[in-house]
Structures are given as C-alpha cells and as structure tokens.
C-alpha positions, -999 to 999 in steps of 0.1 A, spaced: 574 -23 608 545 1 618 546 18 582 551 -17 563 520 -31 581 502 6 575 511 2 541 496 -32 535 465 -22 555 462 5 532 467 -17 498 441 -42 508 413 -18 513 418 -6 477 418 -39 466 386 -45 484 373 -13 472 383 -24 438 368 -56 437 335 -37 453 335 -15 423 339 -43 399 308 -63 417 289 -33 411 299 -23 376 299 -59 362 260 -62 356 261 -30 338 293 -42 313 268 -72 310 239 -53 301 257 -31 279 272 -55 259 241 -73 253 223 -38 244 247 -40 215 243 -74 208 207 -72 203 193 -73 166 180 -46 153 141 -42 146 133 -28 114 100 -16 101 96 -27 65 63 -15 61 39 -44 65 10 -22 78 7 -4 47 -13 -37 40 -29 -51 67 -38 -88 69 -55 -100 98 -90 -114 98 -117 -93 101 -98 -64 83 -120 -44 64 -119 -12 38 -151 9 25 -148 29 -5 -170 51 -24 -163 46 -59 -168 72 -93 -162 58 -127 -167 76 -158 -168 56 -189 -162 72 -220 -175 61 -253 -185 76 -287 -221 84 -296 -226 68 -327 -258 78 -331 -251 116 -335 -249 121 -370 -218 144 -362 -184 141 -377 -163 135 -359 -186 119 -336 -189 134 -304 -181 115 -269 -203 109 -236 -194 106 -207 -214 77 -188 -209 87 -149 -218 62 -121 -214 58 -81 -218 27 -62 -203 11 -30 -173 -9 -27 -159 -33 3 -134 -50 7 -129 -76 42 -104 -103 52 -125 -135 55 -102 -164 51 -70 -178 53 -58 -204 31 -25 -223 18 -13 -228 -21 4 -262 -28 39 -251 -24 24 -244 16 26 -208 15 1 -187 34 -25 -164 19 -56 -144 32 -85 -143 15 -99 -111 5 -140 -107 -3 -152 -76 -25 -187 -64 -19 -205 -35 -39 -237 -23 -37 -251 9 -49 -257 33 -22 -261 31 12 -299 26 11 -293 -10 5 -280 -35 27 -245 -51 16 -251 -84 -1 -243 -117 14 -220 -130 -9 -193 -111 -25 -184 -100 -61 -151 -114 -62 -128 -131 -39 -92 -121 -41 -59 -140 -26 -34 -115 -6 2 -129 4 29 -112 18 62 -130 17 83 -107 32 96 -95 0 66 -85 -17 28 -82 -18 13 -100 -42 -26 -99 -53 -45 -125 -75 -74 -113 -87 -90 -136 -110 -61 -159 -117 -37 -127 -127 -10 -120 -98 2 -87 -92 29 -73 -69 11 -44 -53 41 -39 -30 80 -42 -23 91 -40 11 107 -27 28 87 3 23 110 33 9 106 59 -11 120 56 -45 115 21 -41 102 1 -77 96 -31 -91 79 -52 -117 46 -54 -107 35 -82 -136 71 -103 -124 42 -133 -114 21 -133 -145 26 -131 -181 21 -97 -191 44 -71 -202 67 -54 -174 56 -28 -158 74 -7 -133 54 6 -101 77 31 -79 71 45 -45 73 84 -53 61 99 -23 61 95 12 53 105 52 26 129 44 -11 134 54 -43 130 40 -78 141 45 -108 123 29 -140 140 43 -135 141 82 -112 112 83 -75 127 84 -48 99 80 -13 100 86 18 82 76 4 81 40 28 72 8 17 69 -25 26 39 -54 24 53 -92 17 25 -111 13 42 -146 23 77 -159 19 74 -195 4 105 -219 8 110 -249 -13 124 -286 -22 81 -282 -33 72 -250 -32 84 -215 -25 58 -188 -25 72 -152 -29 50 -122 -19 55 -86 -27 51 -53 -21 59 -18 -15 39 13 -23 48 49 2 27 75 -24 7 95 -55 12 74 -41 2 34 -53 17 5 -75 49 7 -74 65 -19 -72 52 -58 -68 70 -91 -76 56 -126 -71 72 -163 -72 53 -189 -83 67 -223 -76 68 -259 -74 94 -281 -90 102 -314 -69 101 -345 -67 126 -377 -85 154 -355 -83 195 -353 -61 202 -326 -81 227 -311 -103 200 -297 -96 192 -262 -112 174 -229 -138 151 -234 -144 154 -272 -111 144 -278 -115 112 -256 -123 80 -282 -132 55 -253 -117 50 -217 -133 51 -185 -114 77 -150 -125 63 -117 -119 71 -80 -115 51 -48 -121 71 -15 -119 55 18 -156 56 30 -164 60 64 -202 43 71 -221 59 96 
C-alpha cells in the first residue's frame, strides 16, 4: 500500500512539473509561431527616388554643344565646340492628383548661372513624379517616362517610353552597391541605370546615370552626337562630330 501511494505521489509531481513546463514554454510556442507568421518586409528601392516635400537636389551642370562652323571656308567644315556651366535645382513643392485619383508630387526645376546670383523665384519647368509601386514615372512636358522599375535589382530593365508614344527603349540596371565621390561628398549605396549605349560610324547615343539610396540622382551622363558622312578616317574626336551636344550632372553641394 506504502509503494502504491509512493508511486502515485511520485506520478503527480511530474505531472505538475509537466504542466509547469508547459505554462512556461507556451508563450514562447506562441511567439515563435507568430515570428514565422509575420510578413516579410522587403526593400524594393523606393529611396533611390525620394518624394517627400521639401526634397531637394543641386547639380552643377556642363554641356557642350557641338555644331559646324559654316563660316570657315574649310572643307570639310570644321566643328566647335560651344561649352557652358550653369546651375540646376531640382525641389519637391507640391502634391497633386490625376483624374484617375492617383497621387503625384510635383517637382520644380530652377537654374541659374553661377552661384553669384540668387536662385529665381519661379522655376523653369515643373515636372510630375509618381511612384506606383511598380514603377517611377516622370512627365516632363507632357512626355512620360519610366525612370525606374522596382524593386530595385541589378539586371533589372524595362521600357522606359511604355507611357508615351515613342519608340521602345530598354533602360537596364547594370550596376550596383558601390560608392561614389563627387568633390567631398562620398555616397554610398549607389547603382547606376544605362538608358542608351548606342555607337556606331552614325551616331553615338550614351546616356546614364546614377542613383544614391536616400539622396536620388547624383550624377548624369549625356552623349549624343552625329557623325560626319563620306570623310577620311583618320579624322577623329571633335572634327569628326557633325552636331550633338555631351553634358554632365554632378550633385552640387551649396555652401
């Protein structure tokens, strides 16, 4: 009788140190399981291209336009190179709807020609910026373009002309996660979008630019020339340029 009663005794403190251990466990099965439940936050990239109000860009801008000098007497006739500097800025000042509801900001572009001039008070151009999710879109006088697919990867390409009437043509993500350093100002997290690789005894047609996560565009690259026809082709450079223009975009620190 003394062992069946011992035995019990000792069954019913395991229980009770079972059910203990249970008590204590449970919360952490709980949390667990709900850690696994939990959906997943991923980054697409949205801070390539910032859009909150009061966002705003500085660039210091070179063009070069190329053009023949007809007044030369020379054949062929020789080209010049025009070369220019000024000011750019770009600011999120608005936020508006289109008619189908959908949200946009509104992006005002400043120049001005050096920094010995105040900025003026109404800007050069106003430009709508949506981002649906899917893409970035740009309308800049009545032409939309899709500056960017998200989420952001590298390899990544699209139609950028898919929302406007011109021709296709394919921007691709072809690098990504490095550095870059524009006078002091080193940014990191940088990838870089080439919208045009084209070169040939016609034309040359290069266009890209790179995005810093947080800030946007810093840095811009633009070639587009064509070349002279029926010429020696020992000529190179410049003289074999028939018209065109290059120009740079550098983010611009103001002091």
């Amino acid at each position: 009788m003394r062992v069946a009663n011992s035995i019990r005794n000792f069954v019913d403190q395991c229980m009770k140190a079972l059910f203990r251990l249970i008590f204590i466990l449970s919360p952490l099965v709980l949390i667990q399981c709900q850690t696994e439940q939990d959906p997943i936050v991923v980054d697409r990239g949205f801070e390539y291209y910032p859009l909150y109000l009061g966002h705003e860009r500085t660039y210091l801008v070179e063009r070069v336009d190329f053009y023949l000098d007809a007044n030369s007497g020379s054949v062929p006739l020789p080209t010049i190179a025009d070369t220019s500097h000024f000011l750019i800025r770009e600011v999120i000042n608005g936020i508006d709807d289109d008619l189908e509801g959908n949200q946009f900001f509104l992006e005002h572009s400043f120049s001005k020609a050096d920094t010995s001039v105040p900025w003026p008070l109404n800007p050069d151009s106003i430009y709508q910026v949506g981002n649906n999710n899917v893409y970035l879109n740009k309308n800049r006088n009545n032409r939309v373009v899709t500056e960017l697919r998200f989420p952001i990867q590298n390899g990544a390409s699209w139609n950028g002309n898919a929302f406007n009437n011109l021709d296709p043509e394919i921007f691709v993500v072809d690098s990504i996660d490095f550095s870059v350093v524009l006078d002091t100002t080193k940014f990191e997290n940088c990838m870089r979008v080439m919208k045009s690789d084209i070169e040939n005894l016609i034309e040359k047609n290069l266009r890209w630019e790179i995005y810093a996560l947080g800030t946007g565009p810093i840095l811009k690259s633009f070639e587009v020339h064509q070349y002279k026809q029926n010429i020696s082709a020992s000529v190179t450079g410049i003289q074999r340029i028939e018209s065109g223009y290059q120009e740079t975009w550098a983010y611009y620190v103001l002091d």
